[in-house]
C-alpha positions as CSV (number, residue, x, y, z in Angstrom):
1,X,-28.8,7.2,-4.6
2,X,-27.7,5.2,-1.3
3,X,-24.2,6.3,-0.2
4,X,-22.8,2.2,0.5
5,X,-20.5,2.5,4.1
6,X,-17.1,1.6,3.6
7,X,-16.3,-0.4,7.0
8,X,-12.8,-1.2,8.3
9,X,-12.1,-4.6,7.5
10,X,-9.8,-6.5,9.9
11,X,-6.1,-7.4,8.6
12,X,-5.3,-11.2,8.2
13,X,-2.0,-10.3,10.7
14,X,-4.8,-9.8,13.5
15,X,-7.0,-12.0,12.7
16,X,-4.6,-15.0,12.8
17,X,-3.1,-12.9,16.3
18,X,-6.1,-13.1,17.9
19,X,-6.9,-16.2,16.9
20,X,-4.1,-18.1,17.9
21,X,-4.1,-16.4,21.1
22,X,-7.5,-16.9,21.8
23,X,-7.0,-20.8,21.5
24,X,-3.9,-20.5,23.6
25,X,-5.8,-18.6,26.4
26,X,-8.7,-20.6,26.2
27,X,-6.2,-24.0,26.1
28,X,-4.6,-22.5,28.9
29,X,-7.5,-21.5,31.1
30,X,-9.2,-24.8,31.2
31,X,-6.3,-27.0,31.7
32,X,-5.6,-24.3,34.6
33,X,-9.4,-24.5,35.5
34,X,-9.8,-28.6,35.6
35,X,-6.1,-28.5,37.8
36,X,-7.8,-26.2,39.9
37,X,-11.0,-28.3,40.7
38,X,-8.9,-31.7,40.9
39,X,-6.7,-29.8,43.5
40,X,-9.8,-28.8,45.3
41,X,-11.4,-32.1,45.7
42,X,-7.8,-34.1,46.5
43,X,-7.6,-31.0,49.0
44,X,-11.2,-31.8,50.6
45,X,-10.2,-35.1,50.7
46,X,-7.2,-34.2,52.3
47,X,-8.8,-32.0,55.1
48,X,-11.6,-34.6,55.7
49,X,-8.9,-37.2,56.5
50,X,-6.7,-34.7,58.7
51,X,-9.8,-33.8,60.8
52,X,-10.4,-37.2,61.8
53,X,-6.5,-37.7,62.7
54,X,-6.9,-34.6,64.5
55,X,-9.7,-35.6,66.4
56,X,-8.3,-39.0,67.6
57,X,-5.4,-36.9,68.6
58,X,-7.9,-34.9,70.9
59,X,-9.2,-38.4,71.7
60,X,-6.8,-39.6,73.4
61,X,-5.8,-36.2,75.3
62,X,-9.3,-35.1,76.8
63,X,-10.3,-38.6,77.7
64,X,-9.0,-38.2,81.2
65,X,-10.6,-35.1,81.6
66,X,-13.8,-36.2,80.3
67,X,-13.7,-39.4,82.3
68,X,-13.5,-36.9,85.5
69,X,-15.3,-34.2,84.2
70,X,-12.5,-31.4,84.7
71,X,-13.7,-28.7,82.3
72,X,-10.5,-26.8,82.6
73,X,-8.2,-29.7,81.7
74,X,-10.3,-30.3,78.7
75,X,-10.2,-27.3,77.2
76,X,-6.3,-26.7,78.0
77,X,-6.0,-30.2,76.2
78,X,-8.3,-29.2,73.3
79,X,-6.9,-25.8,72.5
80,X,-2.9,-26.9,72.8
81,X,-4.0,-29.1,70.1
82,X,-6.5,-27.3,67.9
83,X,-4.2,-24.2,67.6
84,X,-1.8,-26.1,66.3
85,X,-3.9,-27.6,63.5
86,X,-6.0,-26.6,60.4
87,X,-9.1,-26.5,63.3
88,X,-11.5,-23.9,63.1
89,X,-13.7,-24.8,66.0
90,X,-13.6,-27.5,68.3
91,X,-15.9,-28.8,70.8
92,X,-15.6,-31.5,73.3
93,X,-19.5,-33.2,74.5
94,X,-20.1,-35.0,77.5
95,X,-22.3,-38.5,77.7
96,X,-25.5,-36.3,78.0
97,X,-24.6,-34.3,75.0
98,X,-23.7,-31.0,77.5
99,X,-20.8,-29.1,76.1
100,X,-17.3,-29.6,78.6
101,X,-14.9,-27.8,76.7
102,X,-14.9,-25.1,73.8
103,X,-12.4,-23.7,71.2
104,X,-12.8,-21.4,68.6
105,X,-9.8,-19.6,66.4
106,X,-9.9,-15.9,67.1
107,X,-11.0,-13.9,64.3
108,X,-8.0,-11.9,62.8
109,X,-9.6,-10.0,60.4
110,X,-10.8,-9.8,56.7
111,X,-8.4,-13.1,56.1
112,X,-9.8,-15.1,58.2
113,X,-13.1,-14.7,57.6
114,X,-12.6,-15.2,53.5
115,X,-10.7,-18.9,54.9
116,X,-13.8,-19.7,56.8
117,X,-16.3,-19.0,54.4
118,X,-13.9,-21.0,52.0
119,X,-14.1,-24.0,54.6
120,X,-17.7,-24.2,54.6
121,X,-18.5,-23.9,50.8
122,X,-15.7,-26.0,50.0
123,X,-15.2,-28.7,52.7
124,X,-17.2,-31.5,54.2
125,X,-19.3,-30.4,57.2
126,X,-17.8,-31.0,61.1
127,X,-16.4,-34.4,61.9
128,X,-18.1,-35.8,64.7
129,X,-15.8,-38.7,66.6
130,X,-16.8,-40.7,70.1
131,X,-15.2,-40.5,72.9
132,X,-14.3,-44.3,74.3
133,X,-12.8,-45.0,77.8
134,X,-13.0,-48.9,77.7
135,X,-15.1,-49.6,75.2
136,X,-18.1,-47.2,76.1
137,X,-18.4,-43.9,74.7
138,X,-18.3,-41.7,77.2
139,X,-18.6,-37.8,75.0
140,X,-18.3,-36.8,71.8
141,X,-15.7,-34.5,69.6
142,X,-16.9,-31.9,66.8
143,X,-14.7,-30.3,64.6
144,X,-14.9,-28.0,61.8
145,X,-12.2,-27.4,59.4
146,X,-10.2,-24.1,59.0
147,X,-10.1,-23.3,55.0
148,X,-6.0,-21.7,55.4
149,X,-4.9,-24.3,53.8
150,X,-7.5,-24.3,50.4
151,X,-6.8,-20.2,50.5
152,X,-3.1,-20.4,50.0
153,X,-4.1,-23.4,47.2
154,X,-6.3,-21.3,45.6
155,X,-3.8,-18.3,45.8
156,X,-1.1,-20.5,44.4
157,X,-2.9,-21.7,41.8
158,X,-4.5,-18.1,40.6
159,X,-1.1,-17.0,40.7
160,X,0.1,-20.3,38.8
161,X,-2.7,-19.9,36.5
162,X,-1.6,-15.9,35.2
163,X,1.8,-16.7,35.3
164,X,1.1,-19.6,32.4
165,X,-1.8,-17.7,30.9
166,X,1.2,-14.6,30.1
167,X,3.5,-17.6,28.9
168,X,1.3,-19.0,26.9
169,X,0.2,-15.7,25.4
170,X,3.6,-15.0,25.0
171,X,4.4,-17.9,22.8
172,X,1.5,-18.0,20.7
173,X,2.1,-14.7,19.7
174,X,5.6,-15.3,19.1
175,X,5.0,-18.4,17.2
176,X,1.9,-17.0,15.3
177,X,4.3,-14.1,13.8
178,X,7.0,-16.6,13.0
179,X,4.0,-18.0,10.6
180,X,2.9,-14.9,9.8
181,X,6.4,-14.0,8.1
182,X,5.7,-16.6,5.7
183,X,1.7,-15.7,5.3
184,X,1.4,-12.1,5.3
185,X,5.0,-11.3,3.8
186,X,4.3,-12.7,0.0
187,X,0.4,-11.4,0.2
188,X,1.8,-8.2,1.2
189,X,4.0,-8.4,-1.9
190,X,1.0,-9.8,-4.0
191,X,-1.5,-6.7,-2.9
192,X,1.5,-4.0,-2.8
193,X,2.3,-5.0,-6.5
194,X,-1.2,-5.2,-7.8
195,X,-2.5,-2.2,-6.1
196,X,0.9,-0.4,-8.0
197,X,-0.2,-2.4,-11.5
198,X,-4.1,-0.9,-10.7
199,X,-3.3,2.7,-9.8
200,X,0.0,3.6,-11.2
201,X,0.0,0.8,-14.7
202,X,3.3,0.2,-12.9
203,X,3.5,-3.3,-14.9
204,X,7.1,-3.9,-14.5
205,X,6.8,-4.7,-10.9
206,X,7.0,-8.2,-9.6
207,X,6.1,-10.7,-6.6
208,X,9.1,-11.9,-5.0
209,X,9.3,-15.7,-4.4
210,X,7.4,-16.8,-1.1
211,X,8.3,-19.8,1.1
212,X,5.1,-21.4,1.1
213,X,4.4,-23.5,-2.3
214,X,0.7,-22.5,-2.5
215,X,1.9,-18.9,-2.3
216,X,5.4,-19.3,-4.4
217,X,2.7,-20.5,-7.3
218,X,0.5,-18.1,-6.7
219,X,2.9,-15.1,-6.9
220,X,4.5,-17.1,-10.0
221,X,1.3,-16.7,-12.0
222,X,0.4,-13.1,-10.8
223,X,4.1,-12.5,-12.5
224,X,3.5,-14.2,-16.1
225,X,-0.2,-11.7,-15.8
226,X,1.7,-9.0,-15.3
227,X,4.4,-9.7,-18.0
228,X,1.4,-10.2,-20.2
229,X,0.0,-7.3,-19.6
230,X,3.6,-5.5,-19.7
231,X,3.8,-6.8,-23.3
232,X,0.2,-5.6,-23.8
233,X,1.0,-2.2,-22.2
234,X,4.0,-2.0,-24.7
235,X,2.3,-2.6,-27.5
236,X,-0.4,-0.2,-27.2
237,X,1.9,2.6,-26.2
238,X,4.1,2.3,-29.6
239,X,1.1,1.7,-31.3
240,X,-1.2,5.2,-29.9
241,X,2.9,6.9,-30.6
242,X,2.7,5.6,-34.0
243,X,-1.4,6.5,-35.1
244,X,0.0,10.5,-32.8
245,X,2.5,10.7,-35.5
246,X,0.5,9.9,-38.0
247,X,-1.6,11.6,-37.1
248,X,0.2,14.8,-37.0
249,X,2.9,14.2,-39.5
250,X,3.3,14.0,-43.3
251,X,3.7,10.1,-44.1
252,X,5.7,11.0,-47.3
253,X,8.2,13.3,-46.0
254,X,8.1,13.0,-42.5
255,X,7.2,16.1,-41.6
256,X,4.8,17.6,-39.7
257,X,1.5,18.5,-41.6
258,X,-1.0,21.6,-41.3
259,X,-2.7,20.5,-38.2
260,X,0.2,20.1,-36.3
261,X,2.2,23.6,-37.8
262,X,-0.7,25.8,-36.6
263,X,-1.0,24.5,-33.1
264,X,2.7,25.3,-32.7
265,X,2.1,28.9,-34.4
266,X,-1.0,29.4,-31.9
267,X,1.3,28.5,-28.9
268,X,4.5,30.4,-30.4
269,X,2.5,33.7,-31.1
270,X,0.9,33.3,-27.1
271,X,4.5,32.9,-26.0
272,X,5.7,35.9,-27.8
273,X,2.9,38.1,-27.0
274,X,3.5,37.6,-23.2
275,X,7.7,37.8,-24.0
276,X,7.5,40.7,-26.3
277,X,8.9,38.7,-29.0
278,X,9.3,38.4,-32.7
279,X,8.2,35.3,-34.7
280,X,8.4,34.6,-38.6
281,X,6.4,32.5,-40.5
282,X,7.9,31.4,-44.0
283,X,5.5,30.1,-47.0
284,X,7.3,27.6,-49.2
285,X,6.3,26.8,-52.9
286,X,8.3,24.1,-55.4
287,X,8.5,26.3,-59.0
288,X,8.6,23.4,-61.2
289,X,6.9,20.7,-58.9
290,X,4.0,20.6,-61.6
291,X,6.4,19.9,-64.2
292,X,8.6,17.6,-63.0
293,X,5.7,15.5,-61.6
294,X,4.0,15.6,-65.1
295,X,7.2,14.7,-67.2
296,X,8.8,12.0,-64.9
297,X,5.7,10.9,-62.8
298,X,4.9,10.5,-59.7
299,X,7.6,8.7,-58.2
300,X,9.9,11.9,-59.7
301,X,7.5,13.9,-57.5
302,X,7.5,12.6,-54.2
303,X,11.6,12.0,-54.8
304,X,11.6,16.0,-55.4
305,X,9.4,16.6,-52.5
306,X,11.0,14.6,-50.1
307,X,14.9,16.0,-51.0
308,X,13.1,19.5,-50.5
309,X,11.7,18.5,-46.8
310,X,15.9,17.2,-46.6
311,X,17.6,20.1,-47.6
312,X,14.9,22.7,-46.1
313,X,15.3,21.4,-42.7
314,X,18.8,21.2,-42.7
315,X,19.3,25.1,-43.0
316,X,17.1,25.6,-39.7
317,X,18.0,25.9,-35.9
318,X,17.0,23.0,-33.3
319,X,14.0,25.0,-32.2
320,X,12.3,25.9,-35.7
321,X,9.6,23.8,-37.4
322,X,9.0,22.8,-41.3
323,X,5.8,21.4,-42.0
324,X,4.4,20.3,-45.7
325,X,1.1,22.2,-45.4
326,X,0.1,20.0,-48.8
327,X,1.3,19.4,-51.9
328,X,4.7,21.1,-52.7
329,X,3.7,23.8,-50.1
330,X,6.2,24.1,-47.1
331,X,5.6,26.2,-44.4
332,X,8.7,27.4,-41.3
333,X,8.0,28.8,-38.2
334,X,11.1,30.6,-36.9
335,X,10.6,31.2,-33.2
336,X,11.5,32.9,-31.6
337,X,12.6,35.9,-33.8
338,X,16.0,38.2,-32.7
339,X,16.2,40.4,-36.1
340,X,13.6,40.7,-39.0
341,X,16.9,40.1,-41.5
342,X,17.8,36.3,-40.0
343,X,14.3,35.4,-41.3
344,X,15.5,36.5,-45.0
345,X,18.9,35.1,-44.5
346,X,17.6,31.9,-43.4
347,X,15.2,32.3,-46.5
348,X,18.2,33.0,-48.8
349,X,20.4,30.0,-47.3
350,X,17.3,27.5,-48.2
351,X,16.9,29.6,-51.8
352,X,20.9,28.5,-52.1
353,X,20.9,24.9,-51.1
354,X,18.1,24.5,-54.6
355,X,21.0,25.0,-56.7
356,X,22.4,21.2,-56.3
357,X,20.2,18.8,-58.6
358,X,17.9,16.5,-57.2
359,X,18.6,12.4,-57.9
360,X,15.6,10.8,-58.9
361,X,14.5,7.3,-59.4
362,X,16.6,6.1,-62.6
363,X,19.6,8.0,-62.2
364,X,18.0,11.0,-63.6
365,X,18.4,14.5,-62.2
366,X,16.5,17.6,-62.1
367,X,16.8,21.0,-60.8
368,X,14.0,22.4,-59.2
369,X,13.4,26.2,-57.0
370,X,11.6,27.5,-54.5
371,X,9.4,30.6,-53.4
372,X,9.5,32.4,-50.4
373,X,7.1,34.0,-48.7
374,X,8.4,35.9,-45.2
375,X,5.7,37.8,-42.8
376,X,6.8,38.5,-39.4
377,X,4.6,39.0,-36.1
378,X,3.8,41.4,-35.0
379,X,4.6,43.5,-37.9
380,X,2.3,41.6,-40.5
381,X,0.1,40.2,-38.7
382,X,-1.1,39.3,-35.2
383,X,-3.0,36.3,-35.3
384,X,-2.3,32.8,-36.8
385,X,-4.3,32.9,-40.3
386,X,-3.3,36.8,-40.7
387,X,0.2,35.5,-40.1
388,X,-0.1,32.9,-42.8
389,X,-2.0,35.0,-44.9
390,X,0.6,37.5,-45.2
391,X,3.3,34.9,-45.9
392,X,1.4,33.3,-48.3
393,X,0.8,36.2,-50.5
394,X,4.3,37.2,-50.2
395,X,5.1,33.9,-51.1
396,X,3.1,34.5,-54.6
397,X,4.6,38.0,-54.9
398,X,8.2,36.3,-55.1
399,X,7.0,34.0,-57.7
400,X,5.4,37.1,-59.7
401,X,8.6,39.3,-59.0
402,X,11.5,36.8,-59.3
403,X,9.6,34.3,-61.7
404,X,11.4,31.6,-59.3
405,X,13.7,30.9,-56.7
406,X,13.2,34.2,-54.6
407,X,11.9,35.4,-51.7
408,X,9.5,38.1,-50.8
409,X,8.8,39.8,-47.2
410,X,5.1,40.7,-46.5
411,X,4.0,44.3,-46.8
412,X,3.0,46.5,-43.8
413,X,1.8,50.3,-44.1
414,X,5.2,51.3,-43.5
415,X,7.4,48.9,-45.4
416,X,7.9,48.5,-49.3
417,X,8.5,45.2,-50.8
418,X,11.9,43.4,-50.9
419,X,13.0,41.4,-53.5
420,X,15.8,39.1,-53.8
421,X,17.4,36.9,-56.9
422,X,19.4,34.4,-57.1
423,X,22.8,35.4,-57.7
């Protein structure tokens, strides 16, 4: 059988996050992008239109110098201007095309190569202007642009262009967990509650209200679920509590029946075996049940039995059990055990409370007795069945030796029997 992979899935927190700042970076970076370019071609434009102002400047400087061929005055003219201007090389011509002067921005390092080879990717190529002394051309000027200028644009802008990319980051992500509050916080609710309703049947839980409608409804009709449910839950607890007890319980009396009266004996005798403890088992038995039921009917009957259940239980301690085993039998488990004699004496207390007559159905009375059978662990018997065994045939000893209303304690090998009468 294929083990299936359990892959993380993504929360809807970071999806959203990285959503929303994906579309504010992306926003961000092409408005900064298309500023950028626009920049870059006003800036060519710019340069283009500079050069040429330049180079009438120069115009008018060297024209004397050209006129008289004076190389040195030429290039003193050309370089107090071109040092002075975004000029990366200049160069004045003569008539025949023979170069008369020559000026060239010194190299300074890494910096200024990165501006020129910005200049020539970026900008036009050299501006070529005549020289005219009187209407004639008498040289020529070549320039080529110096890309300073564009490098501290471009700086400005990269650094323009972080600077709002953080912003922007920032906001989104402070705006996308302002709506997140209202997203994630009632589906949070929603999946805490259910996932406590699944694994814990934790049914009394509820979704809070949400701010969001969509949700508000939502968490409105996962509620009225879970209150159906609830009522559900309810109904099949009282109703496995109700088929336990009867289950495990006389329906007539209210006691608990045979089933129920050996599983405690099993778990008494463990405990006392491990304690080095005592327990008693008593076997009950109505002496004129038969009678009774057979003169008055059954209604007399189950009136006897249940004033018997009544009176029987009322003579015990908290911790000790009755059970109606079946029919007008009764069986006590007295656990745990100090001294053999509080089994007889609590034997002798139920033997006494007999002696009031029992009200049955049509204001008739009867008095009925009972037999007891007493058989104590270890001394009788060590195992549940030996235990009742020996109670029950003590129990029918006390009938045979008192011929009702007494109680008998089960025989060991070094015990004789003990009979007591009513007084």
């Amino acid at each position: 059988m294929k083990s299936r992979r359990v892959t993380a899935r993504p929360s809807l927190r970071s999806v959203l996050d990285r959503g929303h700042l994906s579309v504010a970076l992306v926003a961000v970076a092409m408005a900064s992008v298309s500023l950028t370019l626009l920049g870059v071609l006003a800036l060519r434009v710019y340069a283009d239109h500079n050069l040429h102002l330049i180079a009438r400047s120069i115009n008018y400087t060297v024209e004397a110098a050209v006129v008289f061929n004076d190389r040195a005055a030429a290039t003193e003219a050309l370089a107090l201007i071109a040092s002075t201007e975004e000029v990366a090389e200049a160069r004045v011509l003569d008539i025949d095309g023979m170069l008369l002067a020559h000026w060239m921005r010194p190299d300074t390092g890494m910096l200024s190569r990165v501006e020129l080879g910005l200049a020539h990717t970026l900008l036009e190529e050299a501006v070529s202007q005549p020289i005219l002394h009187q209407g004639q051309q008498i040289g020529t000027i070549e320039l080529s642009g110096h890309g300073g200028s564009l490098l501290r644009f471009l700086l400005s802008g990269l650094a323009g262009i972080l600077i709002c990319t953080a912003l922007s980051g920032w906001v989104a992500i402070y705006l996308v967990r302002r709506m997140l509050r209202d997203i994630t916080g009632p589906l949070h609710s929603l999946a805490s509650v259910a996932h406590a309703a699944r694994s814990e049947r934790a049914f009394d839980r509820r979704v809070p209200p949400a701010q969001i409608a969509e949700l508000d409804s939502l968490g409105n009709d996962f509620n009225a679920l879970l209150d159906e449910l609830e009522a559900w839950q309810t109904h099949l607890q009282t109703e496995n509590e109700t088929l336990a007890h009867q289950a495990s319980h006389d329906s007539l009396t209210g006691l608990p029946n045979r089933a129920y009266f050996e599983g405690r004996l099993i778990r008494a005798l463990r405990s006392a075996a491990k304690l080095n403890e005592r327990v008693a088992v008593l076997f009950l038995d109505s002496d004129r049940f038969k009678d009774i039921n057979d003169s008055f009917g059954h209604a007399a009957g189950d009136a006897v039995l249940v004033a018997v259940a009544s009176r029987v239980r009322a003579q015990l301690r908290e911790n000790d059990l009755v059970a109606r085993l079946g029919g007008d039998e009764f069986a006590i488990l007295l656990s745990p055990l100090h001294r053999p004699e509080d089994a007889q004496r609590i034997a002798g207390k139920i033997i006494a409370s007999m002696d009031q007559p029992i009200q049955l159905p049509g204001n008739a009375e009867v008095l009925t007795s009972l037999s007891i059978g007493v058989a104590v662990y270890p001394d009788h018997g060590a195992t549940p069945g030996a235990l009742l065994n020996a109670a029950d045939a003590a129990m029918y000893q006390a009938k045979r030796l008192s011929q009702g209303g007494g109680q008998h304690t089960a025989e060991s090998e070094h015990s004789a029997a003990n009979v007591q009468h009513r007084s």
